[in-house]
N, C-alpha and C positions, 0 to 999 in steps of 0.2 A: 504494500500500500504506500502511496506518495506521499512525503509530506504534506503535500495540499492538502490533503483529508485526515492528517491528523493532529493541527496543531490547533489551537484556541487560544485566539486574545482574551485582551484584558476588554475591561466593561465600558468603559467610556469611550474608547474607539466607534464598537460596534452602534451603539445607541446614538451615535454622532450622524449615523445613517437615517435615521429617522425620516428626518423631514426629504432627504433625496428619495428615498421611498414612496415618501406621499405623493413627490411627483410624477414618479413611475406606476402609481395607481389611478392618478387622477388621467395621466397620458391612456392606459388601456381603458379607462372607464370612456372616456371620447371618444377613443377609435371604433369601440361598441357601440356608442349612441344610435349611427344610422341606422342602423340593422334594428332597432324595437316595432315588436310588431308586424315584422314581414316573414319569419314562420323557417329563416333559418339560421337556423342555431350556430351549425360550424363557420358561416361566414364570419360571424361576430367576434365567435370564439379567436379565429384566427386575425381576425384586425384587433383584438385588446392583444396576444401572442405575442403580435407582430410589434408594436408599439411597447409594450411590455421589456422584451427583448432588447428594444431598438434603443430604450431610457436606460437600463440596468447596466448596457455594454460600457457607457460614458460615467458611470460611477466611479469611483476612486474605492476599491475593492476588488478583493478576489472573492465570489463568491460562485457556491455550487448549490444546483436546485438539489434537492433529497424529496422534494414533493411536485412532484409535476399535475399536469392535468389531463385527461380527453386519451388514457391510455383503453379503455374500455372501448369505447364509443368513436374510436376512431378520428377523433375529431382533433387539430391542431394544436402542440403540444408544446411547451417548454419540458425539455426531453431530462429525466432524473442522469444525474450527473454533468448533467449539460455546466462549464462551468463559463460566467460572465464578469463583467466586470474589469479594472485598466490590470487590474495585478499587481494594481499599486498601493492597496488598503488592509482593512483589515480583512481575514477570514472571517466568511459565515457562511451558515447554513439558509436558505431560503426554500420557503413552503408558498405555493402561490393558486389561487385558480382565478386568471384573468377574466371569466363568467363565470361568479359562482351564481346560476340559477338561470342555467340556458334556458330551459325549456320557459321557465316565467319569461323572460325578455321576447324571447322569439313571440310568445304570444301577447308580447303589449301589458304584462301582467306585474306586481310590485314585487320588492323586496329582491331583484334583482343586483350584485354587489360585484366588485371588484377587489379580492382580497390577495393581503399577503401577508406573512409570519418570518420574521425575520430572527436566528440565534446565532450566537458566540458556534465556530466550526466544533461540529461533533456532538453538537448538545440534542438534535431534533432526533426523534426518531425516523427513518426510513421505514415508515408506513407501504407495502404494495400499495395498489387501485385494487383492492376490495370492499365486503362489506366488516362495518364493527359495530359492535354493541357496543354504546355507550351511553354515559348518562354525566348530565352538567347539572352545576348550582353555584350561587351566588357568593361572596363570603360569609353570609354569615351561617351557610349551611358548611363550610368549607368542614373535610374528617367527619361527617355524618351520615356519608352515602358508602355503599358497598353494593358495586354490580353483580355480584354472587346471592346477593339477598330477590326478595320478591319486589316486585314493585311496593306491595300493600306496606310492605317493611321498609322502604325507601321510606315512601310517602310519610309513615308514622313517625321517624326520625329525623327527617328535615324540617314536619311542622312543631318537632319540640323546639329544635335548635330556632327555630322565627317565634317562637313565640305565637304561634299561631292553631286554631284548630283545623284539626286532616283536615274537614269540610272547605276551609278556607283555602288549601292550595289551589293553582294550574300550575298542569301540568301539560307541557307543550309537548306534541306526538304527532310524525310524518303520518301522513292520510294514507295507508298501504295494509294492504290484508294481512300482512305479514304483523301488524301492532294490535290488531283485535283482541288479543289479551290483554295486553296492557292497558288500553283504553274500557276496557271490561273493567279491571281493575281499581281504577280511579272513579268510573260510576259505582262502582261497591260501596266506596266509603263518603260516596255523596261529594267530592272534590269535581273541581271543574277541568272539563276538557281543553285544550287552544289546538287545534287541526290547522297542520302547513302541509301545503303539496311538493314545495321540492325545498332545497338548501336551505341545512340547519345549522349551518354558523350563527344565522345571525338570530336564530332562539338559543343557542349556545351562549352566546355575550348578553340578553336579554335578561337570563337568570341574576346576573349580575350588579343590570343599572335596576335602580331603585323606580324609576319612570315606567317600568314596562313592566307587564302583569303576568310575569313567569317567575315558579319557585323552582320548578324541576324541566331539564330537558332531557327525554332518554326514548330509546328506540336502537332501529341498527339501521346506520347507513354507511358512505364512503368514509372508508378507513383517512384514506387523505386529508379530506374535511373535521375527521377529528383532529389532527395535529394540527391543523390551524387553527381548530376552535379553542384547545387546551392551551395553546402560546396567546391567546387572546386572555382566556379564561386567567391562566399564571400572571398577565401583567394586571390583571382588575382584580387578583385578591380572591377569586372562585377555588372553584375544583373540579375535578372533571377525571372520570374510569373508563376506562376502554378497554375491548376483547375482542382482538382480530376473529375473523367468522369465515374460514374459509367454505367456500361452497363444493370442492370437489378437488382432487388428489393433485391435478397442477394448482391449484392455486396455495394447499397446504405447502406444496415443491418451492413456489416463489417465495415464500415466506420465511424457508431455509438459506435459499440462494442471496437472499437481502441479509439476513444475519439475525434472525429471528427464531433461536433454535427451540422455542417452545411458542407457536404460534398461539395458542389458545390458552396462554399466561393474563392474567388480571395486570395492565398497566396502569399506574397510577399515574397521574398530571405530571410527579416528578422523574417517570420513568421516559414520558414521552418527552417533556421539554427540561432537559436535563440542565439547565440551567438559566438564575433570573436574568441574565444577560439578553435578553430577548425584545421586541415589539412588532405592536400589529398594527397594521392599517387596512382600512378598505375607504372606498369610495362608492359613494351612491350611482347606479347606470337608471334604473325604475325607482320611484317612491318605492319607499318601503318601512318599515320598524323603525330602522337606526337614522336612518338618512334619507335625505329629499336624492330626487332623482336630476340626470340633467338636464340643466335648461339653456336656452338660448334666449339672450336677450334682444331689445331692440336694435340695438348698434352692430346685432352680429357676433357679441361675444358669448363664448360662454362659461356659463357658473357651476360649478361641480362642489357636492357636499361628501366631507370626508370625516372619517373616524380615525384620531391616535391613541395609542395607548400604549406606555413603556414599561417595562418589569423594573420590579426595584423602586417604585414611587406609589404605592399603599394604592392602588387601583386610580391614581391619578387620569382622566381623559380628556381630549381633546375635539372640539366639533367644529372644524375650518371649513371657511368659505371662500372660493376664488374663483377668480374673473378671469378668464383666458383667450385672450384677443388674438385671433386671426387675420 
């Protein structure tokens, strides 16, 4: 293995990337914009890719994807180990999906985002493109959750730790036959539902801010989108458990070949995002939860709403607006 993949700075370097970040999300969240509502998805995917790509090359870093996107689905990729940046910075690791929520965008539809997870080299996990079981909460449920337990037992734990009665939680759960337990579940104890149809980052970071009317988020979806959501989760003070889900004997095989020699291991937030050296951004493409979607103003320019948030500053975030004149 090359040095490039095994060394890690120190903490103020990496975090110094921040805001060059914000601009490399708000570049792919434009490149997407044309594409809302014309019903293809990979076109978009590949103009935020491209733009994406084209911002991160001119950074003063060296960094390597360990989270790519569109390996499934065929659709335009920032390739895992693909490595960017002058080579002149510091190492890291970046987790990225230039659409997170094709399918919402392609249909004109909200909560469509631009994310990325950015750590100190070595710290992320290299998650496959599978499915994972997991499950998010806010700080003040942080060490109260156990993905090994039943939901019913989730549920009962995290409304001790809020101070709150079961009946009082939601519980946000992808809309998918495969969660009909779960959502069983949560009507048992007389707790309220919140139904999303695709990308659950951004019910992931919702458990968190106190604005938004989620205690728990759990379910199984993309293993990838959980390492983004837990680098998200790690900088706002949450928590977050995950359990790779393979579906069938190559995908158990990828999960060795990545360095995963117990697939079907309980990770814990600290296991995924190996250290608070880390931040997250995303950018609004569609209204949604976190953020306004993009707009064009009268002059021509346009305005993009974006979300920061750093490790190491007590879930400190940030809600910026910019004007980007063409």
């Amino acid at each position: 293995m090359s040095e490039l993949k095994t060394k890690v700075v120190s903490k103020e370097p990496v975090l110094s990337l921040a805001m060059d970040f914000l601009a490399v999300a708000q570049q792919a969240a434009i490149a997407s914009y044309p594409w809302i509502g014309k019903g293809r998805k990979n076109e978009a995917d590949g103009a935020g890719t491209k733009a994406m790509r084209d911002r991160m090359n001119l950074i003063n870093m060296t960094g390597v994807i360990v989270i790519g996107e569109g390996e499934l689905d065929e659709a335009p990729m920032l390739y895992i180990d693909e490595e960017l940046g002058t080579r002149n910075g510091p190492q890291v690791d970046i987790a990225v999906d230039p659409v997170e929520g094709t399918t919402l965008m392609s249909k004109g539809q909200d909560d469509s985002i631009t994310v990325i997870a950015v750590s100190s080299r070595g710290s992320l996990l290299h998650a496959p493109d599978m499915y994972m079981k997991k499950i998010a909460v806010g700080p003040k449920a942080k060490g109260h959750i156990n993905i090994d337990a039943s939901l019913t037992e989730n549920m009962r734990s995290v409304a001790k730790a809020l101070g709150k009665d079961i009946k009082e939680l939601t519980v946000m759960i992808q809309d998918r036959p495969r969660h009909d337990h779960l959502i069983k579940q949560v009507f048992d104890v007389g707790a309220k539902v919140k139904l999303f149809s695709d990308g659950d980052v951004t019910g992931a970071i919702g458990t968190a801010l106190e604005e938004i009317d989620v205690d728990i988020l759990v379910g199984t979806g993309g293993a990838p989108e959980g390492v983004i959501a837990a680098t998200a989760l790690k900088c706002l003070g949450g928590d977050f458990q995950g359990k790779l889900a393979p579906q069938n004997q190559e995908e158990f095989d990828r999960c060795i070949k990545m360095g995963l020699s117990n697939p079907e291991i309980v990770l814990t937030i600290d296991d995924i995002v190996k250290s608070d050296d880390c931040f997250f951004v995303a950018t609004g493409i569609t209204d949604g939860t976190l953020m306004k979607g993009i707009r064009k103003t009268e002059d021509g320019s346009i305005l993009t709403h974006s979300f920061l948030t750093v490790g190491g500053m007590d879930g400190k975030i940030q809600f910026i607006e910019a004007y980007h004149r063409y």
